[in-house]
C-alpha positions in Angstrom: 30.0 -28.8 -24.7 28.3 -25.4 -25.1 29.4 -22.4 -22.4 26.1 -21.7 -21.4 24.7 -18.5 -19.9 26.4 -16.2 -22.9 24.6 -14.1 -25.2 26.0 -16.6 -28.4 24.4 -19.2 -26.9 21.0 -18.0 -26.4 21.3 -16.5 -29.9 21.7 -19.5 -32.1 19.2 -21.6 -29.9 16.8 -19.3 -30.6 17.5 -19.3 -34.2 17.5 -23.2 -34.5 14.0 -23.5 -32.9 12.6 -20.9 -35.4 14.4 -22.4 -38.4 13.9 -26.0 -37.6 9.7 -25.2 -36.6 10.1 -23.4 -40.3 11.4 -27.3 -41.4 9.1 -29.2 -39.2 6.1 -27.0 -40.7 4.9 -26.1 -37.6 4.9 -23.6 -34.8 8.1 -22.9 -32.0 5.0 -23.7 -29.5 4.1 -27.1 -31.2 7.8 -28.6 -31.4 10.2 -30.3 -28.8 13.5 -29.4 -28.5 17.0 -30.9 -26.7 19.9 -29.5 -26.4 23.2 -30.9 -25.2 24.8 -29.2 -22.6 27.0 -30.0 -19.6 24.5 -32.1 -17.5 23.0 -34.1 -20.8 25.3 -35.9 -23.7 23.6 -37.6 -26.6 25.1 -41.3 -26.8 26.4 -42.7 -29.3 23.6 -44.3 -31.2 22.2 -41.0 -30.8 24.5 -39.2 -32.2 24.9 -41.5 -35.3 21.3 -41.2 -36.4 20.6 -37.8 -35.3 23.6 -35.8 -36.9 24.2 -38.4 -39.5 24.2 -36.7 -42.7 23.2 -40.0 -44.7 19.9 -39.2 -42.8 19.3 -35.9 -44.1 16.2 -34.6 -46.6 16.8 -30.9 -46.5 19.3 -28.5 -45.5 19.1 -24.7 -44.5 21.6 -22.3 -43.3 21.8 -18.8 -41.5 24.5 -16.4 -40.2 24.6 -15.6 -36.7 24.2 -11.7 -35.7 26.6 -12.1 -33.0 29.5 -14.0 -34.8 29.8 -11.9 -37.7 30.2 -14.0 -41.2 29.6 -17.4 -38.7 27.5 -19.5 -41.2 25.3 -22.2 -39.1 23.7 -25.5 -41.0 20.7 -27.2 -40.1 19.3 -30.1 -41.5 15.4 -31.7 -41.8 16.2 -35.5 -41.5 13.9 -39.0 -41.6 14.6 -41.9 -39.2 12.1 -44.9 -39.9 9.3 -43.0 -39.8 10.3 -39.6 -37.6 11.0 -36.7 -39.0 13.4 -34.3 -37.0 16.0 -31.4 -37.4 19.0 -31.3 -36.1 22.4 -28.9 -35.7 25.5 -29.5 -34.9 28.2 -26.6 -34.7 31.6 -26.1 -33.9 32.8 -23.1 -33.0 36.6 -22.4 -32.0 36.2 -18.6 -31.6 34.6 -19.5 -28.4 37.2 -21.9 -26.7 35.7 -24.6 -29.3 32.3 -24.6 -27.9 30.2 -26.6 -29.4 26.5 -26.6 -30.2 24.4 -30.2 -30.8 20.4 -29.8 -30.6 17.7 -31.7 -32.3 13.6 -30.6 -32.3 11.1 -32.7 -33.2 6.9 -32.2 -32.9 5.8 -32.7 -29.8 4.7 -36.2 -29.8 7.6 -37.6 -31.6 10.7 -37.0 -29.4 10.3 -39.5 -27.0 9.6 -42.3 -29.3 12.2 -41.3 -31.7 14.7 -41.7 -28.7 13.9 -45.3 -28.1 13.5 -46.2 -31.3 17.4 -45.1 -32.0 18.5 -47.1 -28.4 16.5 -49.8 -29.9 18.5 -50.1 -32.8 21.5 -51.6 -31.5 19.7 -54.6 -31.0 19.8 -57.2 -33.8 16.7 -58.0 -35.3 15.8 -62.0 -35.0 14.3 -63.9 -37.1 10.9 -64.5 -36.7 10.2 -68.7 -35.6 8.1 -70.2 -38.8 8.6 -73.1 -41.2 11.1 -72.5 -43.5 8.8 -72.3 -46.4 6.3 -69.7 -44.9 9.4 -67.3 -44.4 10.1 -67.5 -47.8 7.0 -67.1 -49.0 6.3 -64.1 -46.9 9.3 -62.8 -45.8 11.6 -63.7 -48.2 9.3 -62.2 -51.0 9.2 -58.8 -49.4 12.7 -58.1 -48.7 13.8 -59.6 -52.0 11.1 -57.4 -53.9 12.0 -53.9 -51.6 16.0 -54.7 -52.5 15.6 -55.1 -56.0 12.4 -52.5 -56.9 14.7 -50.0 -58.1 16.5 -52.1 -59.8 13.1 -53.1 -61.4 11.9 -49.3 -62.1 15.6 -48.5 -63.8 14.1 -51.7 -66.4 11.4 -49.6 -67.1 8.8 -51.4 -64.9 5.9 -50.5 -62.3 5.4 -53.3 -60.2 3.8 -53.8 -56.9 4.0 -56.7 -54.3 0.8 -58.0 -53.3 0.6 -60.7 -50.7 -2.2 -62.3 -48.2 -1.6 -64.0 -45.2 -4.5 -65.9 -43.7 -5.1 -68.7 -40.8 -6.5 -69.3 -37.9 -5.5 -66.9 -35.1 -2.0 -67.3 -33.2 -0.2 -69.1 -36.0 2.2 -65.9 -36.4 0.5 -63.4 -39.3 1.0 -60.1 -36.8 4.8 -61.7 -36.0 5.4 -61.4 -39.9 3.9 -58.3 -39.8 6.1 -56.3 -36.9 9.2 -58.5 -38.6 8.4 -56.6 -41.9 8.0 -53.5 -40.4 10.7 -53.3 -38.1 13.0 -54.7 -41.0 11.7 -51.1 -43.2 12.2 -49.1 -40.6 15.7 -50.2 -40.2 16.0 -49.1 -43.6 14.8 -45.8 -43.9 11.2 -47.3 -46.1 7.9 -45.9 -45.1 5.9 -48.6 -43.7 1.8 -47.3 -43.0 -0.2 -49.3 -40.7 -3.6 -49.2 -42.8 -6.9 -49.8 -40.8 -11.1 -49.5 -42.7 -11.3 -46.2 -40.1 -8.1 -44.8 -41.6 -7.8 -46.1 -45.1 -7.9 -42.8 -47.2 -5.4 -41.3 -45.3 -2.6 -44.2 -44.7 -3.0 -45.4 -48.2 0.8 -44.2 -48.6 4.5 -45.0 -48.2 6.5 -47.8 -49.6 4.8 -50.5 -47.7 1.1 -50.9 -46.4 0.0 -53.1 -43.8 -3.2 -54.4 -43.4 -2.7 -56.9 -40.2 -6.2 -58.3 -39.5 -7.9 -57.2 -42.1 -12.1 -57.5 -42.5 -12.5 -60.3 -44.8 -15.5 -58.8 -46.0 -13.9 -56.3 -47.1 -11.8 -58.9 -49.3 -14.3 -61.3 -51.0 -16.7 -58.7 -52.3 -17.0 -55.4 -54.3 -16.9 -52.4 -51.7 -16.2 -48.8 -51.1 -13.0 -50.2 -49.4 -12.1 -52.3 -52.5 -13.0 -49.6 -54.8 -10.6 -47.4 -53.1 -7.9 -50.0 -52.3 -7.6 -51.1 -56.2 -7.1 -47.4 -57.2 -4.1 -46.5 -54.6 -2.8 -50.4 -56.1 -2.6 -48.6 -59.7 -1.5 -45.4 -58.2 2.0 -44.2 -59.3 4.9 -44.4 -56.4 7.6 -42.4 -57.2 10.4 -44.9 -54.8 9.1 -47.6 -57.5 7.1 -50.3 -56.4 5.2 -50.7 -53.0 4.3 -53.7 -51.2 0.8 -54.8 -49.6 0.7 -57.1 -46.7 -2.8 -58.5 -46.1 -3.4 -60.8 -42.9 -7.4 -61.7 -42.5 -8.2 -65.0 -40.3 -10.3 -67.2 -42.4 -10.5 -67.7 -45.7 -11.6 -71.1 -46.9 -10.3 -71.0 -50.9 -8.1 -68.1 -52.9 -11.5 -67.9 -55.2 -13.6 -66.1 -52.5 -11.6 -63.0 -52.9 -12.9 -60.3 -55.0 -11.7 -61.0 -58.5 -10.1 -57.6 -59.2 -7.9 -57.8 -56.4 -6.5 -61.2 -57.4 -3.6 -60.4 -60.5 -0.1 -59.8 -60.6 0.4 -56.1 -58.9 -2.0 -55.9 -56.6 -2.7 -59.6 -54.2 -0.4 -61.8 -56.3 0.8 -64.0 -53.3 -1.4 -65.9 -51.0 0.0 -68.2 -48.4 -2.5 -69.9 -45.6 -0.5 -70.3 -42.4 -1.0 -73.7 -40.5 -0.6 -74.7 -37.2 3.2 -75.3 -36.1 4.6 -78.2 -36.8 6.3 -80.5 -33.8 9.5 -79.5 -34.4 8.4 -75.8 -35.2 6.9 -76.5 -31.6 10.5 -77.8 -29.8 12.4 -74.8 -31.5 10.1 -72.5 -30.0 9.8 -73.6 -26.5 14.1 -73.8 -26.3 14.0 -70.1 -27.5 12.4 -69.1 -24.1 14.4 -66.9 -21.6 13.4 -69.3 -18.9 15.1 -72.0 -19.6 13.5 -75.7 -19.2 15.2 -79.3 -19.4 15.5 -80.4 -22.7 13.1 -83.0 -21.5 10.3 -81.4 -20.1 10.6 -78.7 -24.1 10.2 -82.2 -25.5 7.3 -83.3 -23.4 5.5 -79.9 -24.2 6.4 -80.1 -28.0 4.8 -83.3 -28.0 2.2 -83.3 -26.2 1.1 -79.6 -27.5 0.1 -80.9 -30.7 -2.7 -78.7 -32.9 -1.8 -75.8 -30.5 -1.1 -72.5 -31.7 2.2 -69.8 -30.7 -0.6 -68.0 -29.1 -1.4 -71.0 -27.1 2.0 -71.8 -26.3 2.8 -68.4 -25.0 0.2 -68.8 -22.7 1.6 -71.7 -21.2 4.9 -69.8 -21.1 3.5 -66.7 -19.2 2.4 -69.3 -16.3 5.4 -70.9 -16.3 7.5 -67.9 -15.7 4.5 -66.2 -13.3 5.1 -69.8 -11.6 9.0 -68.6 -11.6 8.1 -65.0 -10.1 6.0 -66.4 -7.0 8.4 -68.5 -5.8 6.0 -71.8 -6.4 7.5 -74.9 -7.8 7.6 -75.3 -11.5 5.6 -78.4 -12.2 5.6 -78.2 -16.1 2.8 -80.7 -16.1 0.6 -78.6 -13.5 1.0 -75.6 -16.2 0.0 -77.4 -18.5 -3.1 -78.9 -16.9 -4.2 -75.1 -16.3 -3.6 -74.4 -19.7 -6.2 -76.8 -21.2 -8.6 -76.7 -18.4 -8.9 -72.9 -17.5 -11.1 -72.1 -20.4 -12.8 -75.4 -21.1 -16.5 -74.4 -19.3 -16.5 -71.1 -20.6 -16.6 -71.0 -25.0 -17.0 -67.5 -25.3 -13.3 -67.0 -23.2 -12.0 -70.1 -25.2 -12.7 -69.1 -28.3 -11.5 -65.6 -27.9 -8.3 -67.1 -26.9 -8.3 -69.6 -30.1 -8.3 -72.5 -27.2 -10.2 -75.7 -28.7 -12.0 -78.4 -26.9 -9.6 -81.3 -25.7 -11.5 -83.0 -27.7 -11.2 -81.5 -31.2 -7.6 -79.8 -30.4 -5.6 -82.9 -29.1 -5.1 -81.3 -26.3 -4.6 -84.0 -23.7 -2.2 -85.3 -21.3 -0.5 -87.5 -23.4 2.4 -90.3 -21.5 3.6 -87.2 -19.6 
């Protein structure tokens, strides 16, 4: 720990915050800064990401006025997609005091801090059919672990896909899988938006979750600008575009130019889940039900969507919270009757009529 209160130590954090704003780009005023001392220790995920030198994209160093000939490092580092400087020091000439302090902008230090104590968790695998994984997931991560290996052959290739369905059938589940799975790894993922298109059209994967498909099945400004950042260099190699869009009735709509190998070279519409897709999700809750009464709901949830199913889920556990007796079957009731007078409400939810959905009683 530092020995706070001494002239040393006010010296060299004064000197980190100018040197790491100097990394940060920014002014002392405009950064956040945290400093270990005896009341506050950095854990150890902390510690692994923020003084990890794997982590690091710049280094500067600076001798102490106070110390004579005491040489202190810095370094700029990148986790996910935070950028932060950090310092760690040990120095025995004061009864091996040691110095650990990281500075971030403002905005960033919070969310950097759960985003490390989030990373001890595992990351599970999303619940689709085993071919849609591999036809969307299963691309991406095989085309980000080998695009280097592709650039050293002398080849500029991007990754193009488009996911498209009706709502609730998991295209923003793939999306936060593929992101989280890139952030775990260091790659730049950019959430692109129409509004904010110009500016996010960068990084080593784009995501375009819900995406205008007007914007997709004729010539626009947007697809005039989207086909030139698709032929843009990338100096990491290839980049990967992730479309999601809700309806779509054939791959021929699109806008022809955006339809070719490098640019949208994957499409893959995404269905309704399956019965057993159905059973495998309802026995992954965290409330647990009879394998009875997951059977009953698999079955007689037919033509519903995740969406739909999580809806029955948040009444079952709301059921749990108040005490009331779980009757699956009551839940269930309320599920297809809560929004069947009122279309506007149903449809925003993607709830059908009984009539057209299946959604009945069934031999419960």
């Amino acid at each position: 720990m530092p020995i706070e209160n001494t002239p040393l130590f006010y010296s060299v954090i004064a000197e980190f915050q100018k040197k790491a704003a100097k990394l940060l780009g920014i002014n002392v005023e405009d950064c956040s800064f945290l400093v270990e001392h005896k009341d506050f220790s950095f854990n150890d995920d902390q510690e692994k990401v923020l003084f990890d030198g794997s982590y690091a994209v710049e280094t500067v160093s600076w001798l102490d006025s106070i110390s004579p000939f005491r040489e202190y490092e810095i370094k700029k580092r990148r986790y996910k997609n935070y950028e932060f400087v950090s310092f760690s020091h040990y120095n025995e000439l004061l009864s091996g005091c040691y110095f650990k302090m990281i500075a971030t902008k403002k905005d960033v230090l919070a969310r950097l801090l759960l985003s490390i104590n989030k990373s001890g968790k595992k990351l599970e695998k999303p619940i689709l059919e085993d071919k849609d994984y591999e036809a969307t997931i299963g691309e991406i991560i095989t085309f980000m672990k080998n695009r280097k290996k592709i650039k050293e052959a002398g080849i500029t290739a991007n990754k193009g896909l488009l996911i498209w369905g009706s709502p609730g059938n998991g295209k923003t589940l793939i999306s936060s899988y593929i992101m989280e799975w890139c952030e775990e790894r260091n790659y730049e993922v950019s959430i692109v938006t129409k509004d904010n298109l110009v500016k996010k059209l960068k990084g080593d994967v784009l995501i375009f979750d819900d995406f205008s498909i007007d914007d997709l099945v004729k010539r626009t400004d947007t697809t005039d600008i989207l086909l030139s950042a698709m032929d843009g260099p990338n100096k990491e190699g290839g980049r990967v575009y992730l479309f999601t869009t809700n309806e779509l009735n054939k791959a021929s709509e699109l806008y022809g130019a955006l339809v070719r190998p490098g640019r949208i070279d994957t499409i893959v519409k995404l269905g309704k889940p399956s019965k057993a897709l159905r059973l495998k999700y309802i026995s992954s809750w965290k409330i647990k039900l009879s394998e009875e009464d997951c059977e009953k709901i698999a079955k007689n949830s037919d033509g519903w969507s995740f969406a739909q199913l999580n809806y029955l889920h948040t009444e079952i556990v709301l059921r749990k919270i108040q005490g009331k007796s779980l009757d699956i079957k009551d839940c269930f009731a309320l599920c297809i009757s809560k929004y069947g007078d009122f279309e506007d409400q149903r449809k925003a939810l993607g709830f059908l009529s009984n009539q057209s959905s299946g959604l009945g009683m069934g031999d419960w």
